[in-house]
C-alpha positions in Angstrom: 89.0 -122.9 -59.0 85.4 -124.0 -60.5 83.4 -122.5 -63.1 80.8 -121.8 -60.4 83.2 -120.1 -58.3 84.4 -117.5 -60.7 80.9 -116.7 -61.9 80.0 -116.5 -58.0 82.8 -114.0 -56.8 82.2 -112.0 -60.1 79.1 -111.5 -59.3 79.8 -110.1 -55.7 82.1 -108.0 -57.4 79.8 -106.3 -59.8 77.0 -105.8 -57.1 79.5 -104.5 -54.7 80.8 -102.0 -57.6 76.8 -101.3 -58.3 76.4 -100.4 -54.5 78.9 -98.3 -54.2 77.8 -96.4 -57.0 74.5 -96.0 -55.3 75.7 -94.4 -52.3 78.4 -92.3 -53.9 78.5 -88.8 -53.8 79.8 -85.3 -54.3 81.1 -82.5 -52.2 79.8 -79.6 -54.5 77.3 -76.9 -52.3 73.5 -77.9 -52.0 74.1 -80.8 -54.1 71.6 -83.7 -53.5 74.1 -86.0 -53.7 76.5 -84.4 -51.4 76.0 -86.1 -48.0 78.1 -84.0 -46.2 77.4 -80.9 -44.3 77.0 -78.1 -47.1 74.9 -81.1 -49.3 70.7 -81.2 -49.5 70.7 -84.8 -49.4 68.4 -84.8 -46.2 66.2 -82.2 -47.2 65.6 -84.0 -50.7 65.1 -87.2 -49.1 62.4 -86.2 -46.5 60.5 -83.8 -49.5 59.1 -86.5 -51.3 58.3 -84.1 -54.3 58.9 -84.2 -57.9 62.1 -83.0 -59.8 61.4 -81.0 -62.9 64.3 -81.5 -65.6 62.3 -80.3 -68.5 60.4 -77.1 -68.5 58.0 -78.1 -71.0 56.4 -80.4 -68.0 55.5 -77.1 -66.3 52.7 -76.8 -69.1 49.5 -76.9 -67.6 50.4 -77.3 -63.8 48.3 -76.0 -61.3 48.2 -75.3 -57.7 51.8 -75.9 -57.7 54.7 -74.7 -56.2 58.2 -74.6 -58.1 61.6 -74.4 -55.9 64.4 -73.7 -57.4 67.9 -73.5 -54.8 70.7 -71.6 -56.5 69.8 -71.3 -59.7 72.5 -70.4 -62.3 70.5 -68.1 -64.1 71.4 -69.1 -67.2 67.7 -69.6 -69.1 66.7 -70.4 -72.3 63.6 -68.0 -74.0 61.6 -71.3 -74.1 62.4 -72.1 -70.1 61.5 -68.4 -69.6 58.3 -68.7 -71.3 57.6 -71.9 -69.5 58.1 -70.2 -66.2 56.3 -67.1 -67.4 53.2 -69.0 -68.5 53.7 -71.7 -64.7 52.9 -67.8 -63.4 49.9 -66.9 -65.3 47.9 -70.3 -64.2 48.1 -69.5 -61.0 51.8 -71.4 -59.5 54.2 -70.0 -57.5 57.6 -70.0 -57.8 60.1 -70.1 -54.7 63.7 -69.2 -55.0 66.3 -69.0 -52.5 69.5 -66.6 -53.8 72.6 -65.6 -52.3 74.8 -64.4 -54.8 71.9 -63.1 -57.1 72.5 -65.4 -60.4 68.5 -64.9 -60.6 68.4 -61.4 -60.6 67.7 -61.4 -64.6 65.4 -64.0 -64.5 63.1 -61.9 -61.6 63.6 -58.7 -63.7 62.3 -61.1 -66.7 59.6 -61.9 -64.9 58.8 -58.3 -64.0 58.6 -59.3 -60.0 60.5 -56.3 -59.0 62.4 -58.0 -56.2 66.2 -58.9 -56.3 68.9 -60.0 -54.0 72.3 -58.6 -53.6 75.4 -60.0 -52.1 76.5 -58.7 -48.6 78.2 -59.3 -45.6 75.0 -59.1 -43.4 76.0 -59.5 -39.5 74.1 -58.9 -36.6 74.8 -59.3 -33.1 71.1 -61.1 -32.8 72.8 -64.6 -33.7 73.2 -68.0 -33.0 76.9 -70.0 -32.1 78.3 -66.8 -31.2 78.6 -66.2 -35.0 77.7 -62.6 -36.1 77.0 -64.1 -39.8 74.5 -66.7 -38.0 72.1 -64.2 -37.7 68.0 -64.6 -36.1 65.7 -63.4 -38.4 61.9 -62.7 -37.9 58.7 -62.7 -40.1 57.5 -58.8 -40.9 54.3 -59.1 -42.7 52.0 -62.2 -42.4 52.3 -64.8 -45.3 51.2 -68.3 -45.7 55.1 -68.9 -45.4 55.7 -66.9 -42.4 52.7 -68.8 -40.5 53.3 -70.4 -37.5 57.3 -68.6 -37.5 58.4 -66.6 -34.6 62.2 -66.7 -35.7 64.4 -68.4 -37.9 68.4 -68.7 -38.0 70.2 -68.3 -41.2 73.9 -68.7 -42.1 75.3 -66.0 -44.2 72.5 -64.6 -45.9 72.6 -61.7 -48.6 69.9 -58.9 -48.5 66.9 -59.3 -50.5 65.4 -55.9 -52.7 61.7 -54.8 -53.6 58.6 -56.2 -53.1 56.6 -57.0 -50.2 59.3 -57.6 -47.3 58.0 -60.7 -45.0 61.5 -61.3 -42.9 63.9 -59.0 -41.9 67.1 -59.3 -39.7 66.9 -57.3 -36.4 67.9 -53.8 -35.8 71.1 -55.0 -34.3 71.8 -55.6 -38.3 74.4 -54.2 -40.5 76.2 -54.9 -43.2 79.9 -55.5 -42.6 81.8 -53.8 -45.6 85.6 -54.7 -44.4 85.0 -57.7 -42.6 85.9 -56.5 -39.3 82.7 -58.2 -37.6 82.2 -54.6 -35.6 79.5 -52.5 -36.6 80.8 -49.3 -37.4 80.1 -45.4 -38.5 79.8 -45.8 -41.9 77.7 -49.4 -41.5 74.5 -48.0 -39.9 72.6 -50.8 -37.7 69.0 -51.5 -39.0 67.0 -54.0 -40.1 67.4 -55.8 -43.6 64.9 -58.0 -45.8 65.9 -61.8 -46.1 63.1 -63.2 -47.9 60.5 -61.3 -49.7 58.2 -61.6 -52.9 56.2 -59.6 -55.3 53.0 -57.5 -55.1 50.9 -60.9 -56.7 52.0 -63.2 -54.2 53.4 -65.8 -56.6 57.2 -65.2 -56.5 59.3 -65.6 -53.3 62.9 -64.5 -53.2 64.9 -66.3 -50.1 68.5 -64.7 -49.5 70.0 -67.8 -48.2 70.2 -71.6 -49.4 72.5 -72.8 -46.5 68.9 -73.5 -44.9 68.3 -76.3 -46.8 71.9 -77.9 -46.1 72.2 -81.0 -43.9 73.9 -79.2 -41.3 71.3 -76.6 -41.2 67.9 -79.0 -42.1 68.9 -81.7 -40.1 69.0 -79.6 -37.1 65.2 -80.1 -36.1 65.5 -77.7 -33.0 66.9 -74.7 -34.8 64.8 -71.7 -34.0 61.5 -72.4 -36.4 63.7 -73.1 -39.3 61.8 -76.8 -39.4 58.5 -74.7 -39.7 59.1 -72.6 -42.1 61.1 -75.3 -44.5 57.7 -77.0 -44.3 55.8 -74.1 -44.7 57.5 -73.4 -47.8 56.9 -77.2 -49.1 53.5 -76.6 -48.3 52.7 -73.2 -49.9 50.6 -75.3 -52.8 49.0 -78.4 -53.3 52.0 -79.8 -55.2 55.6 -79.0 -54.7 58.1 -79.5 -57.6 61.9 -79.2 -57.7 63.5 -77.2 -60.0 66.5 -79.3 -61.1 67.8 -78.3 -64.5 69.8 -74.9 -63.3 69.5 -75.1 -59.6 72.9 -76.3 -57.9 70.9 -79.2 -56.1 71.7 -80.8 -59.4 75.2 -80.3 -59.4 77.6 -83.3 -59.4 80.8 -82.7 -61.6 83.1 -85.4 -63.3 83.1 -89.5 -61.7 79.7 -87.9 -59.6 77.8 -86.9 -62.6 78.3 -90.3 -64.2 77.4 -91.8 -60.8 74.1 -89.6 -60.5 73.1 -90.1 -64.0 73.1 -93.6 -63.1 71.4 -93.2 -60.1 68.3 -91.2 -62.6 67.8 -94.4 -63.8 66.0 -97.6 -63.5 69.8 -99.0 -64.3 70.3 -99.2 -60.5 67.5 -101.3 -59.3 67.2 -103.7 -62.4 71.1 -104.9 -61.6 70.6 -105.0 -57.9 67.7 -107.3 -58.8 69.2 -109.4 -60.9 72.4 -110.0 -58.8 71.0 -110.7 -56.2 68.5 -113.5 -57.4 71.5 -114.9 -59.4 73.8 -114.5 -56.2 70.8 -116.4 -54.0 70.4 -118.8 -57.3 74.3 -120.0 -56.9 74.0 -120.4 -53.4 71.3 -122.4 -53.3 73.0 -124.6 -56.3 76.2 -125.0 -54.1 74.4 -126.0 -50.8 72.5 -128.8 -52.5 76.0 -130.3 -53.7 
């Protein structure tokens, strides 16, 4: 075998290898790069906005909208004051919650609105699935707007506040699991999303809405409208992705996505490719 050949096929080797890096993934919940059903990958591909690793970029934001999906709640004082100060210039902060890890953070924050875990099942639903329940808006927001219902896939119940959606009074919380509403689980309606009294903190008990099999489901209720209502609260929407499990990808993944953070990616492509059309070109002039 030639030189030529061995530098040719080692090439397509190493750009296969680089491509298959590229479209690797994970299959941890909301992860961006989990490209499966219970991923965010299409939701962060179509938003277009900008991911915030490091809080000290928050300084001196305005008209801006933070999103943070499943936080961990694990928060240093400087991230705290960060988000604290983001607050007092005017920004918003949207958080969707289902097992309450930002509980402390709200308290922190002194929004008076929390979320706690629950079996909330209603026999308003969607697929036949008391757990996918239909949810409608209860005061008017800028995030409600436009909304006449939206389905939701296991949500928790959200605390305090100002309530703008509730489930519907065929609601309760189902305690054993049964799936029947019974004496001691009274029917009524429950909050799913509310925020506080100044308007700047939203609270969203459910993050399966931003999942592929959820977000990519255009014709589901007005969940399409009210995911773009949400991008669109403020001028400028940024990503929270430091402590929200969109950033998740553990082990092989994590190298593979810290890769893909990079310019590493479309440098190599680049260059293999003009090397792989340089050696072609050699070899058909022989």
């Amino acid at each position: 075998m030639k030189a030529w050949h061995i530098v040719f096929f080692g090439l397509l080797i190493v750009a296969l290898l680089i491509v298959d890096i590229h479209f690797s993934g994970n299959d941890n919940d909301f992860s961006r790069y989990n490209y499966n059903w219970n991923g965010t990958s299409q939701f962060y591909d179509d938003a277009g906005s900008e991911i915030i690793t490091d809080y000290s970029s928050l300084y001196g934001r305005k008209n801006s909208t933070l999103l943070m999906i499943e936080p961990d709640g694990r928060f240093t004082s400087s991230e705290i004051t960060a988000l604290m100060r983001f607050i007092r210039d005017g920004n918003k902060i949207f958080i969707s919650d289902e097992p309450g890890n930002s509980n402390t953070l709200l308290g922190i924050l002194g929004t008076g609105i929390s979320v706690t875990p629950a079996n909330l099942s209603s026999v308003d639903m969607e697929y036949n699935n008391k757990r996918f329940i239909i949810c409608y808006p209860y005061k008017e927001d800028r995030v409600t707007a436009g909304v006449e219902s939206v389905a939701l896939n296991s949500p928790s119940v959200a605390y305090g506040g100002v309530s703008l959606m509730r489930s519907s009074f065929l609601s309760w919380i189902d305690t054993n699991g049964n799936g029947k509403a019974e004496a001691s689980e009274p029917l009524g309606k429950r909050s799913v999303m509310v925020r506080d009294e100044a308007g700047q903190v939203y609270l969203l008990s459910d993050s399966s809405l931003f999942i592929n099999r959820m977000y990519g489901y255009k014709r589901l209720r007005d969940n399409d409208r009210f995911i773009q209502n949400i991008m669109g609260l403020s001028d400028n929407l940024l990503v929270e992705y430091r402590h929200s499990a969109a950033a998740s990808a553990d082990g092989l993944s994590g190298i593979l996505s810290g890769l893909k953070n990079t310019d590493f990616i479309k440098i190599s492509v680049i260059i293999i490719v003009a090397l792989l059309t340089i050696f072609a070109l050699v070899r058909r002039e022989k």
